[in-house]
N, C-alpha and C positions, 0 to 999 in steps of 0.2 A: 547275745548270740546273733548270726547272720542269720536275718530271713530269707534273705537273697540265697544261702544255702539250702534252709531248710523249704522254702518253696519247691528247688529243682527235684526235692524227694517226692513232691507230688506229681513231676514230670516223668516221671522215669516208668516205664512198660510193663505192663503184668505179662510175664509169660513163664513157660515151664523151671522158672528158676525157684517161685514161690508155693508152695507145695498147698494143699488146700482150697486155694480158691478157685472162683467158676472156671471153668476149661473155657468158657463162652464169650471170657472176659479178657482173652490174650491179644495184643494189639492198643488196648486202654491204657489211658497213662492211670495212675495211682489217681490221681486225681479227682478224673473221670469217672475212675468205680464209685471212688468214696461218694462223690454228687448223686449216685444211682440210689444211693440207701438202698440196697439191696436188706433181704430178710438172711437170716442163717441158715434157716433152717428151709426155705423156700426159693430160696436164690441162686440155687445152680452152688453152695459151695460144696466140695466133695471131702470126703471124711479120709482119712484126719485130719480134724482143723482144732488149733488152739486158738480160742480166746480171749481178749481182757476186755473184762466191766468196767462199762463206761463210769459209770457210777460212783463203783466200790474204787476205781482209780483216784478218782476224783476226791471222794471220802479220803484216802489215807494222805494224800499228798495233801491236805486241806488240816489232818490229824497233825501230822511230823509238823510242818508250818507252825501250827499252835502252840504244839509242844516246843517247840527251840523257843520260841519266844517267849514263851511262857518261864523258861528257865534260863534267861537272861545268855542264850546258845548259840553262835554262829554254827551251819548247816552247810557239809561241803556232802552230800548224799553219793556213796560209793556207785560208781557207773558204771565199772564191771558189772552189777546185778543183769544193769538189761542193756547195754552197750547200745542205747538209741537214744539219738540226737533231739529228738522230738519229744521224748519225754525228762532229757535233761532242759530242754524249755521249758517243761510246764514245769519242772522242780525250780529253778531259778525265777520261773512267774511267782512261785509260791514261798520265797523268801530265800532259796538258799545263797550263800555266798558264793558257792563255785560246785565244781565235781571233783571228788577224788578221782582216784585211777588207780590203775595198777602195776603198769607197763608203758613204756615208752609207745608203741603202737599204737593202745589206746588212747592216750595223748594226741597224738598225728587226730584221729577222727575226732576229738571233740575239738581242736584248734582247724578242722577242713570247716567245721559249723559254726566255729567263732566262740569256744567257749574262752573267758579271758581269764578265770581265777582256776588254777588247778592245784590241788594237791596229790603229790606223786606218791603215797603210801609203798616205799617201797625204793630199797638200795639201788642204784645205776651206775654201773661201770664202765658198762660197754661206750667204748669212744666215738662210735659212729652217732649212737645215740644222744650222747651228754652233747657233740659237735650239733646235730639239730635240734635239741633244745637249746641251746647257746642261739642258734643261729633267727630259733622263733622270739627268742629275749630282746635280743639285739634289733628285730624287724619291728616292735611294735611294744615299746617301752606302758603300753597301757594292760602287757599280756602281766599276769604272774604267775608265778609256780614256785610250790616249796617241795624237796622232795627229804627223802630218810639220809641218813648217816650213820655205822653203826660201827666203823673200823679207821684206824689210823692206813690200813692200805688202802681202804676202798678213796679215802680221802686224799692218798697221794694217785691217783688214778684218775679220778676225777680232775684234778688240779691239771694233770697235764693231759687230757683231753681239753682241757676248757681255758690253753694258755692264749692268751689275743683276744679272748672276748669283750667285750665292750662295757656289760653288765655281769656283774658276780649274778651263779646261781643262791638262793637261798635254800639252805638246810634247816631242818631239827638234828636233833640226836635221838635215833631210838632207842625206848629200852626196854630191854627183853624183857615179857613176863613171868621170866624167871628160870631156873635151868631148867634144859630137856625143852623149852618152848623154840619157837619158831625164829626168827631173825634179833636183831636187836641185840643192843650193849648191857651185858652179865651186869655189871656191878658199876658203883657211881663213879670209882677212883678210874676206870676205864670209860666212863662215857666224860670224863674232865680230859684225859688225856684225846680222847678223838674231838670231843670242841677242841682244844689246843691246837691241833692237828690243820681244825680248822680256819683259826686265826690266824696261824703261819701263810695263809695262802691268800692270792689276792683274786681269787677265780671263785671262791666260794665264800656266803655270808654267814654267821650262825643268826638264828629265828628264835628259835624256841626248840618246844621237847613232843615225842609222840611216844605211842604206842597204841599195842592193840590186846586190851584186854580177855581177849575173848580166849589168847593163846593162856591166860592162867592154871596154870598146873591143876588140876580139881577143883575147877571153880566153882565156888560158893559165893555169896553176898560178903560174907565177912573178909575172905582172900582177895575176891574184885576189888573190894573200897582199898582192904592196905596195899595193893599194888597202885591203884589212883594214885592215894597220898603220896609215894613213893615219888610218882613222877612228879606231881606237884613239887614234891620239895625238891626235888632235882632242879626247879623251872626256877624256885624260890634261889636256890644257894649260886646257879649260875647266874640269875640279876643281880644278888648282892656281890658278885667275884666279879662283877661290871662286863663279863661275857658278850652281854646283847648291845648296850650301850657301847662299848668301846670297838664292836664290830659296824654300828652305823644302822641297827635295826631300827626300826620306825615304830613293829609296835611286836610283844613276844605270845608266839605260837605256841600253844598246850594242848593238844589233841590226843584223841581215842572217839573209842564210841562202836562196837561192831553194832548189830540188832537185836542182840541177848542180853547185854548189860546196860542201855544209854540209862535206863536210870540210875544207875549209879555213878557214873559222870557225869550225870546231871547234878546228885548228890556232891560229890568229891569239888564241884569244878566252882559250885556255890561257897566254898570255903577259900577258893584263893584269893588270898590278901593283897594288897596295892602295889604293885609293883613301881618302879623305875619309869617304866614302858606301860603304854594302854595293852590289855591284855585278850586275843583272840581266845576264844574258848569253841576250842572246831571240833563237833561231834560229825562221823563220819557213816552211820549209819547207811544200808542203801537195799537191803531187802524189803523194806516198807512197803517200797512206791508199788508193791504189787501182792506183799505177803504172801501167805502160802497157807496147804489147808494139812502142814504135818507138822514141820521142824520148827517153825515160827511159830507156829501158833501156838505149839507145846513150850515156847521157850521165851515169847515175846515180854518183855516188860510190862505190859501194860495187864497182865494176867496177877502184879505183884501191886499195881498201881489203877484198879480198876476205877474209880474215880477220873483219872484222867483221860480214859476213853478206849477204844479198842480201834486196833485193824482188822482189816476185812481183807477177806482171800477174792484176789483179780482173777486170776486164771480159773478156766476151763477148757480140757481138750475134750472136742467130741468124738465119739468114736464111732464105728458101727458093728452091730453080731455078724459077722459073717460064718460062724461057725457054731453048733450046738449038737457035740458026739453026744451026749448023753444027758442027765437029767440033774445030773450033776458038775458038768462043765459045759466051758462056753469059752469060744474065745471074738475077742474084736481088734480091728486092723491097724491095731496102733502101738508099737513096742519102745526098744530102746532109742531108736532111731528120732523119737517122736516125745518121748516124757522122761522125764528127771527122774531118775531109777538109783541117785549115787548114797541119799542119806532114808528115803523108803520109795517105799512102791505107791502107785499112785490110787487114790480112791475113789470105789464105783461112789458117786452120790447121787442121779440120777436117771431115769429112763424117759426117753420120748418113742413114742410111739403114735399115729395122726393125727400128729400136731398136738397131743396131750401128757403133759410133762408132770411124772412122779416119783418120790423117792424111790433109788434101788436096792430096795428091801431083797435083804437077803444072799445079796452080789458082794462076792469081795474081788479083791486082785490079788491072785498068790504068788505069780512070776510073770516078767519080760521074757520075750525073744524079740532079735531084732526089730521083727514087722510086727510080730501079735502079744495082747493082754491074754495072761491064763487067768481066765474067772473062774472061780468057785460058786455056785449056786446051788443053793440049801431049798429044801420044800417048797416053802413059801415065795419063791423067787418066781415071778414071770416074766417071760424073757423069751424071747425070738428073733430069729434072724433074721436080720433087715432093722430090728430097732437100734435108735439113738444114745448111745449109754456115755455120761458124763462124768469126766474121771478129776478132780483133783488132785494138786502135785503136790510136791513136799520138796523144797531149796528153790527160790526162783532163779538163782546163778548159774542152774543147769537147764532152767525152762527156756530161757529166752534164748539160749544160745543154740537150738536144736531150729530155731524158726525162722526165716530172714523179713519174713512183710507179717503179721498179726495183725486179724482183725480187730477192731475195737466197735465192741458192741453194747446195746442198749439193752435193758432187761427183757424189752419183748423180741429182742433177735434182730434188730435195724442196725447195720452195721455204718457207724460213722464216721470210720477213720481206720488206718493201718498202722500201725507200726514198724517200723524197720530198724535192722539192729543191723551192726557192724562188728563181728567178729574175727 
């Protein structure tokens, strides 16, 4: 990646654009602050302010690292999660091979920071698009990208988008995790026909094979693995029909992996046998690098595989009581606008109040509105207005996209750094 890029992220000005921090602090480059080590909870930042642990970052991206390599995994970690440049550094400090993606757009930002390996999780038709990735392939023969395939049209589309280019894109073929799921090619005798499709053309490469388990019809462990196999032998039967070989492939692509299954990709990926071709095995995982305190954490793998270690929940938004009608409710100033409300509501887990920080016993979260938390508080609940209430989220794919600069802080509240995401 460019440092020379991601330096200029520490040039760039705090002011009313970054929601949260000191009012005092508008005029400072990023930089500037971050050298301040300011405190959180001391330092002029105004509420609502979202969080990530220095720490527990550190921890999982330190985790996943182990884990790929542990099971023999190349590591392209989804970038959609938190669309920031700065932490697709530290995931690539920490072994991975490249960033998925999702979208052409997202592409553009992690190739403005010099990311060189991407995989493009995801069909591309539009011609404007396929024409500037053609055009970043062609500028800098050390970039790569492999993106999806899933139809004989999308592939006569692409083809003449991408006539004069200089280097073939590289494709997989995806395939669906089955009917009623998400993108991807139904049936094998139809993902033979769209490689064909592929080979016909001189604009695009065949690779290998993906998908995404996660779309499994009622997935269970036993449905995961046979949809795996599934792909697997798809990867197996097009090396032996000399598919990859006769297209000029170097070495063949088998990917999957969301953050609810990677152990069983890890499982399935353990069983493919010698191919033709050296064989990538690209787990794409990418909720990790931050985890979460609802949907992952009730879903994560490592709940199944606790020997291998656990993640830890990054985020923390702080909030504050501005309101307390009754003895029974309570709201603070922080709503949809502000916390990931799409798979749960977010949870009270602590209160600060002079500087002394305890569980919030007794506090739930029952509903969002735009600006405010509706709390619930039961008896035992104390609670006032004016204190500090710290909420956990649940999907990071919807935390990080509500924030554009995130602090990054230390357990005792010394904030060391920012985050900045590009949405």
């Amino acid at each position: 990646m460019s440092s020379e890029a991601l330096a200029r992220l520490a040039e760039e000005r705090v002011d009313h654009r970054f929601k949260g921090l000191p009012p005092d602090a508008d005029g400072l480059t990023v930089g500037e602050l971050a050298a301040q080590r300011r405190n959180l909870f001391t330092g002029g930042f105004a509420t609502p302010v979202l969080t990530l642990s220095a720490e527990r970052l550190e921890h999982n991206l330190r985790l996943m690292e182990t884990y790929a390599a542990r099971h023999g995994l190349a590591f392209a970690p989804h970038g959609k999660t938190s669309m920031a440049p700065r932490l697709f550094r530290r995931q690539i400090d920490h072994g991975a091979w490249g960033i998925t993606l999702a979208v052409p757009h997202q592409v553009r930002v992690a190739r403005e920071f010099g990311v060189q390996r991407v995989f493009l999780a995801n069909e591309v038709v539009d011609p404007a698009a396929l024409r500037w990735l053609s055009a970043e392939l062609d500028a800098d023969d050390a970039f790569r990208l492999v993106c999806y395939v899933d139809s004989v049209r999308g592939v006569e589309l692409m083809d003449a988008a991408l006539r004069g280019a200089r280097r073939p894109l590289d494709v997989v073929v995806e395939l669906a995790a089955g009917e009623g799921a998400r993108t991807g090619v139904r049936t094998e005798a139809e993902c033979a026909a769209v490689a064909d499709a592929v080979a016909a053309t001189a604009t695009l490469r065949l690779v290998g094979v993906a998908g995404y388990e996660g779309e499994v019809p009622r997935a269970d462990p036993e449905r995961v693995h046979a949809w795996l196999r599934r792909l697997v032998d798809l990867a197996v039967g097009f090396d032996e029909a000399g598919r990859f070989a006769g297209a000029g492939a170097e070495e063949i692509v088998v990917s999957a992996g969301g953050s609810a299954w990677f152990d069983a990709v890890a499982d399935v990926f353990a069983t493919i046998p010698e191919l033709s071709l050296p064989v990538l095995k690209l787990l794409r995982s990418g909720a990790y690098v931050s985890h979460d305190d609802g949907h992952y954490r009730k879903l994560t793998p490592f709940n199944r595989v606790p020997g291998e270690g656990a993640l830890e929940p990054a985020f923390r938004l702080w909030t504050q009581v501005v309101s307390r009608p009754s003895p029974e409710q309570a709201f603070v100033n922080a709503g949809k606008r502000d916390a990931a409300h799409d798979l749960d509501l977010p949870f009270a887990q602590v209160i600060r109040r002079d500087g002394v920080e305890r569980p919030a016993t007794g506090v739930s979260v029952t509903a969002l509105s735009d600006q405010h938390a509706w709390l619930r508080t039961l008896p035992e609940a104390d609670l006032e207005v004016g204190d500090w209430v710290g909420l956990g989220l649940s999907h990071p794919c919807t935390s990080f996209d509500k924030w554009p600069l995130i602090p990054l802080a230390e357990a005792d509240g010394t904030v060391v750094d920012y985050i900045r995401t590009f949405f």
